[in-house]
C-alpha positions as CSV (number, residue, x, y, z in Angstrom):
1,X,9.1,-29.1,-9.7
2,X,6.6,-26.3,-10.5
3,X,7.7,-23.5,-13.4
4,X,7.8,-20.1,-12.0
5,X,5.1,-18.3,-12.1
6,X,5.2,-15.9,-15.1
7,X,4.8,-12.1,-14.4
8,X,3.8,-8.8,-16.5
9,X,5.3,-6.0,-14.8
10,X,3.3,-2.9,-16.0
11,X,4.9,0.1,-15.5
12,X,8.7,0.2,-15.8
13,X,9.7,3.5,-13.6
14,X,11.1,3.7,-9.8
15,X,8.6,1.3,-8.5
16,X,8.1,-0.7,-10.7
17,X,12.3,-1.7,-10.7
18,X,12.0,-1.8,-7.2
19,X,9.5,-4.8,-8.0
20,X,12.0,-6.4,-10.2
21,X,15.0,-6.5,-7.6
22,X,12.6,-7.7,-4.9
23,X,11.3,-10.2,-7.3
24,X,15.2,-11.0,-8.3
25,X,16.0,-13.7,-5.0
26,X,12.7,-15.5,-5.8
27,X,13.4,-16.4,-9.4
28,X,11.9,-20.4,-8.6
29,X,9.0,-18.8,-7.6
30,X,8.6,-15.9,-10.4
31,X,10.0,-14.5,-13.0
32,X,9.1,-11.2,-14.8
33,X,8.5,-12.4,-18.3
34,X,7.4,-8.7,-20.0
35,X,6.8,-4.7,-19.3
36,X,4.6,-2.1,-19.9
37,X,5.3,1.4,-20.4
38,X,5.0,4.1,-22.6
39,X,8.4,5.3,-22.2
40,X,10.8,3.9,-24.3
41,X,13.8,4.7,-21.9
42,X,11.7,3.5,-19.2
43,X,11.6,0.5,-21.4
44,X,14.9,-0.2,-21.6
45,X,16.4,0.3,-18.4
46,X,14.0,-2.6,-17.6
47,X,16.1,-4.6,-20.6
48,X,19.1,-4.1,-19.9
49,X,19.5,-4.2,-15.7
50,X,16.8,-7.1,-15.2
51,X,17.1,-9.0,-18.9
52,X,13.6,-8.7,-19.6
53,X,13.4,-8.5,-23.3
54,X,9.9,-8.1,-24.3
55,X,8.5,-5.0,-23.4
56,X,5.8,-2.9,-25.0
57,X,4.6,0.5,-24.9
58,X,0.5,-0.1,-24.3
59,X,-0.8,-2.8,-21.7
60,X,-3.8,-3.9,-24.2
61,X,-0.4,-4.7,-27.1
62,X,1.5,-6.7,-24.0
63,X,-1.9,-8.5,-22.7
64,X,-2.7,-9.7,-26.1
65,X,0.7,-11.4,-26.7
66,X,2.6,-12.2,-23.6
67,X,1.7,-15.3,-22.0
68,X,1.6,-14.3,-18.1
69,X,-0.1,-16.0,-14.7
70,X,0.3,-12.4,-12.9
71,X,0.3,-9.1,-13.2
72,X,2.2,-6.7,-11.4
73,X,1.0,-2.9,-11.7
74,X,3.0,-0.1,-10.8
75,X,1.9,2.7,-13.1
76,X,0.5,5.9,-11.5
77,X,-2.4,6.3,-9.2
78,X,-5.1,7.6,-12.0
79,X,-4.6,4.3,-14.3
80,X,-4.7,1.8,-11.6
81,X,-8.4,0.8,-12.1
82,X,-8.4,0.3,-15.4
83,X,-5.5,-1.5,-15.8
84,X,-5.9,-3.7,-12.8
85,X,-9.6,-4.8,-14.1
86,X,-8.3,-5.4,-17.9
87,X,-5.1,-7.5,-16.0
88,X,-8.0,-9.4,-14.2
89,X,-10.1,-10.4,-16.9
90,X,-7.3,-11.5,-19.0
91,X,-6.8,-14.5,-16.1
92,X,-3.8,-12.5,-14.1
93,X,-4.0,-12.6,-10.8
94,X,-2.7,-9.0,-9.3
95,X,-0.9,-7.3,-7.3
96,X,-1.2,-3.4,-7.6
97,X,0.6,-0.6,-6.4
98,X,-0.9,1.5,-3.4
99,X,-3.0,2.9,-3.4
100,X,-5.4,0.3,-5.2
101,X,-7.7,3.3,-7.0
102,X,-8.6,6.8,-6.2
103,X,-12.2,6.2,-5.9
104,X,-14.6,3.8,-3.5
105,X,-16.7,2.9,-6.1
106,X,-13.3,2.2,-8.3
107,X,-11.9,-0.1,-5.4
108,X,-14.8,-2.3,-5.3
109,X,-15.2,-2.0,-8.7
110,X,-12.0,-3.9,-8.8
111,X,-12.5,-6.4,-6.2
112,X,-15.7,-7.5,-7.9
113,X,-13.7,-8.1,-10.7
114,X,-11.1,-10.2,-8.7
115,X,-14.1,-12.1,-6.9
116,X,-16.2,-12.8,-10.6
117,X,-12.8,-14.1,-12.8
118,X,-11.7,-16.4,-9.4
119,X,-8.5,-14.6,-9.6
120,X,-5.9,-13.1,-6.2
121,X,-5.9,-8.9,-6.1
122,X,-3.2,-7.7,-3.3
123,X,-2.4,-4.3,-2.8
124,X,0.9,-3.3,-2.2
125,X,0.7,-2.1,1.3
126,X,4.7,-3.0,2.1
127,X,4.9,-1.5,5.8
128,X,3.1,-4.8,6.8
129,X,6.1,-6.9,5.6
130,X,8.7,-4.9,7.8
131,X,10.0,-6.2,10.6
132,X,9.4,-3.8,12.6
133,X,6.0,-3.4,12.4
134,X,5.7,-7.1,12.1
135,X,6.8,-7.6,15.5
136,X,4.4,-4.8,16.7
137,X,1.5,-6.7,15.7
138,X,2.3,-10.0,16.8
139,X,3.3,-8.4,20.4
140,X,-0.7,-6.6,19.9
141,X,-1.9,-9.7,19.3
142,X,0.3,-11.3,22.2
143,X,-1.9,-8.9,24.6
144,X,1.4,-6.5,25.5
145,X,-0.4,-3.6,25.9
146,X,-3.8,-4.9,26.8
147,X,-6.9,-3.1,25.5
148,X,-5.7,-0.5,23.2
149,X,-6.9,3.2,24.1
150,X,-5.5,5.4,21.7
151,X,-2.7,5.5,18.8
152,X,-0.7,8.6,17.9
153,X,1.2,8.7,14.9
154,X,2.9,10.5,12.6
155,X,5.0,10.2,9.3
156,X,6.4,13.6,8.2
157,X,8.8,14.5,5.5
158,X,10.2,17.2,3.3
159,X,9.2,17.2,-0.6
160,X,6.0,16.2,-2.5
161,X,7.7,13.6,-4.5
162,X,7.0,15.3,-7.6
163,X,8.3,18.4,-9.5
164,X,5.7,20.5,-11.6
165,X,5.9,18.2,-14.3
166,X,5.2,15.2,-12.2
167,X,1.8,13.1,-12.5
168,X,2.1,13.2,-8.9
169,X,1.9,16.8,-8.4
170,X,-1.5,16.7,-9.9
171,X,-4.6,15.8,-6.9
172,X,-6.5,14.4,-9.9
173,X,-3.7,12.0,-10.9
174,X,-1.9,10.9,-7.9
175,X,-4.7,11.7,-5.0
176,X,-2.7,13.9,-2.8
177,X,-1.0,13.1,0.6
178,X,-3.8,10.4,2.3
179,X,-3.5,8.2,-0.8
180,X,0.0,8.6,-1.5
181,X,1.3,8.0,1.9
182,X,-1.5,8.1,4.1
183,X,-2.8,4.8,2.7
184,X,0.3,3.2,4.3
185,X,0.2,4.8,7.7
186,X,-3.6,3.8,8.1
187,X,-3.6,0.5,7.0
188,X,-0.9,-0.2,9.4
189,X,-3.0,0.5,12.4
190,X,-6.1,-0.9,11.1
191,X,-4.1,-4.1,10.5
192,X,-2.5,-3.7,14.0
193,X,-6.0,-3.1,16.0
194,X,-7.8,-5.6,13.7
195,X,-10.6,-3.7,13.0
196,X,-12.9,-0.8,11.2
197,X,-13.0,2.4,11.8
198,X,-16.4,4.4,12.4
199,X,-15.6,8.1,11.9
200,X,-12.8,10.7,11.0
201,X,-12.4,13.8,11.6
202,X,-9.4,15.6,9.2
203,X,-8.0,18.9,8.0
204,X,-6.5,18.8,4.4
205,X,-4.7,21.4,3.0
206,X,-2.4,22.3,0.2
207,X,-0.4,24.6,2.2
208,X,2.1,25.8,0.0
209,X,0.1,26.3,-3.2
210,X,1.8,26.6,-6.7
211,X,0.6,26.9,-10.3
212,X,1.5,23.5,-11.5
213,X,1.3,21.3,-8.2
214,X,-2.1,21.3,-6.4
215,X,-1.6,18.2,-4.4
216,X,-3.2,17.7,-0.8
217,X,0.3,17.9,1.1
218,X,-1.0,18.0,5.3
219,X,-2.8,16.1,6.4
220,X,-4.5,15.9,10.7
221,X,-6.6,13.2,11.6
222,X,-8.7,11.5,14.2
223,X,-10.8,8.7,13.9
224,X,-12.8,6.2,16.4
225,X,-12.9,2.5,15.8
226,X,-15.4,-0.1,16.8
227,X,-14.2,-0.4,20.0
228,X,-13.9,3.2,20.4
229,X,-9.9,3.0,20.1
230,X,-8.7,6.4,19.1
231,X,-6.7,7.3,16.0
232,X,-4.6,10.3,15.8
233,X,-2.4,10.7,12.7
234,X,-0.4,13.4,11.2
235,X,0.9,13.2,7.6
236,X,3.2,16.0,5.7
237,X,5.2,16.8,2.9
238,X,6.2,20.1,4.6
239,X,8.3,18.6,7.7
240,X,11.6,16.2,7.7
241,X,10.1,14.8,11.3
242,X,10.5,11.0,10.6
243,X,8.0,8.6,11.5
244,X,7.4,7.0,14.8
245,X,4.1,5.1,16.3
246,X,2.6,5.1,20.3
247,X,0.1,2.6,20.7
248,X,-1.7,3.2,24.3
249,X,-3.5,0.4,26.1
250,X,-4.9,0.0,29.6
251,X,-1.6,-2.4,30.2
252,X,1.5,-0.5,29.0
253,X,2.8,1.5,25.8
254,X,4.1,0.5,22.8
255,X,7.1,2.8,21.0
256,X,8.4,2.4,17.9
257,X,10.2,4.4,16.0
258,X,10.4,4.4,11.9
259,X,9.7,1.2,10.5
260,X,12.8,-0.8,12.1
261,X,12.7,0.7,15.3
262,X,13.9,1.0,18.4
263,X,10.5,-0.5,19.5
264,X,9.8,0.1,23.1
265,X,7.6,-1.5,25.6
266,X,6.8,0.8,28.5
267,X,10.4,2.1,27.7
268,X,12.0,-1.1,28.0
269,X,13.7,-2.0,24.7
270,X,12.3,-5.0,22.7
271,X,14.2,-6.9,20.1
272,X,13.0,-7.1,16.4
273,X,14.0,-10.5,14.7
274,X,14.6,-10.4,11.0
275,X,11.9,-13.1,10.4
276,X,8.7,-12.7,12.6
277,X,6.4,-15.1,12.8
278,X,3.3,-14.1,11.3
279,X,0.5,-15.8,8.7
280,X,1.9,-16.0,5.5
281,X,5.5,-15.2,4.2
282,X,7.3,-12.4,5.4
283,X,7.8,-11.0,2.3
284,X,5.3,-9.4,-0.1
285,X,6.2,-10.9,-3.3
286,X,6.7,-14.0,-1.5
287,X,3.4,-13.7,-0.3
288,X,1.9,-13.0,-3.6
289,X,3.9,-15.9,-5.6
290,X,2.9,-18.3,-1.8
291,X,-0.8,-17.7,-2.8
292,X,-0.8,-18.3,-6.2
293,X,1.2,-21.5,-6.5
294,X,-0.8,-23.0,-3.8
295,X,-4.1,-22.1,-4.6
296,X,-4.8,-20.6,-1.2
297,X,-6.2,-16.8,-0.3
298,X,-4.0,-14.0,0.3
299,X,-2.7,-14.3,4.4
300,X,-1.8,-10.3,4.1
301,X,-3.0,-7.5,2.3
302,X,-5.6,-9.0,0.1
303,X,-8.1,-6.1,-1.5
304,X,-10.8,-7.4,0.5
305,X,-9.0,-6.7,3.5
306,X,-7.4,-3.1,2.5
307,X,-10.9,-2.1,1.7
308,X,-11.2,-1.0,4.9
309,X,-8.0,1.3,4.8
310,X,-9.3,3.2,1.2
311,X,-12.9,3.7,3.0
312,X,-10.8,5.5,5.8
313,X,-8.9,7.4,3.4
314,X,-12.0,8.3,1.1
315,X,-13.7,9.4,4.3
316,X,-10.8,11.6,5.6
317,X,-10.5,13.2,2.2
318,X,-14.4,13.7,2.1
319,X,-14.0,15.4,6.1
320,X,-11.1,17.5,4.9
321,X,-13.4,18.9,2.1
322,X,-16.4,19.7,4.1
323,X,-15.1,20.8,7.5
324,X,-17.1,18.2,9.3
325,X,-16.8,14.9,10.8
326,X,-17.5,11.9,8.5
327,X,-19.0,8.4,8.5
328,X,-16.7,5.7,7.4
329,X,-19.1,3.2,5.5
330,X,-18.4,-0.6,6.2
């Protein structure tokens, strides 16, 4: 029987324990054998609720003396580069936190890094491991809707998810809305259509401006794909709306609503099994530890794959700053 695969959790905060209870039911596969983070009580929560008794306050302290196979890397947005390239060329294969950097040249910065040391980079793009959303695409790919037209979506909520004090209240630390949450909403429906995106057209705004918090907080997009699909997203901090999805196609309409539904087709209601039949496992640490112990690629959410989502997201960002519509490069 094959040992677990031994894991470096870096960061120790929210995400990084919700890591560590999705990681708890697949203990033959992985276990988390260390933690990062500079906080101490961060630290020791991590100790005592998940029995993880080395843990150490710097990641270049934790790379030099655990002995690891993986990395996972949930620190905030602004470190995610460096750390994910130093987890990389320490032999960890890694699966970071969306988004995977807040720069283009960052993101392929670390997929070259993944590519030259032979090792797996995933990003942590979880919406494509809900059920819901799983059994959109495979009903996509099924041909339910025929050739899609258009897609109209929109994931709205009320607070930043940071106070003043917060990292993420800071657009140079955190990125602002389209990273934060927009990275999940687009690579959604670039996973569902299967393809690139050619231009975006986006307001950005701060519209609620305060001393401390100068985050990117609404977000309206459109964008044309290959096949001259049409995106239309909508993104705030601002509005408790929930989050629902309309995919259009020249054979009905797709309607789903959240992440677990109702999903309709052409306002018929569809079921949404617990376990949908997809490449890969239908669970992203499942996926991840899959990969690694059997030597294969990624089946879902590899870096090379969510490339495509962070050029979108760059590109929106870059439209949003100068008012005009932008190229997405390939």
């Amino acid at each position: 029987m094959n040992a677990p695969i031994r894991i470096l959790l870096v960061g120790c905060g929210r995400m990084a324990l919700s890591h560590a209870s999705g990681l708890k039911p697949l203990s033959e596969l992985g276990i988390i054998v260390a933690g990062v983070d500079p906080s101490k009580d961060a630290r020791k929560k991590l100790e005592t609720e998940y029995g993880v008794s080395a843990t150490y306050p710097a990641l270049d302290a934790a790379l030099a003396h655990v002995e690891a196979d993986a990395a996972i890397i949930a620190a905030p947005n602004f470190l995610h580069k460096n750390y994910t390239i130093a987890c990389l060329k320490k032999g960890l294969h890694t699966l970071i936190e969306k988004p995977m950097a807040l720069t283009m040249a960052d993101v392929d910065a670390m997929i070259a890094t993944a590519e030259a040391q032979d090792k797996l980079l995933m990003s942590g793009q979880s919406q494509r491991f809900s059920p819901g959303i799983r059994q959109v695409k495979k009903m996509l790919e099924e041909r339910a809707v025929g050739k899609i037209r258009h897609v109209i979506h929109r994931r709205l909520g009320s607070g930043r998810g940071g106070d003043a004090q917060s990292w993420f209240a800071r657009q140079e630390l955190s990125g602002g809305i389209l990273p934060g949450i927009g990275v999940h909403s687009l690579d959604v429906l670039l996973w569902w259509l299967d393809e690139k995106v050619v231009s975006v057209s986006a307001i950005v705004q701060n519209i609620d401006p305060h001393p401390q918090i100068d985050i990117e907080d609404e977000v309206s997009l459109i964008a044309t794909t290959e096949s001259h699909a049409i995106l239309n997203c909508a993104l705030s901090f601002h509005h408790p709306g929930g989050t629902d999805w309309l995919v259009m196609g020249d054979k009905g309409i797709l309607h789903l609503n959240g992440t677990q539904g109702p999903l309709l087709l052409n306002g018929k209601e569809q079921a949404i099994p617990q376990i949908v039949s997809l490449d890969g496992e239908p669970n992203i640490h499942a996926e991840f530890l899959a990969a690694i112990r059997n030597n294969r690629p990624l089946a879902q959410a590899s870096a090379q794959d969510v490339r495509k989502t962070m050029a979108l997201i760059f590109a929106a960002m870059e439209s949003g700053r100068t008012g005009k519509t932008t190229l997405v490069p390939g």
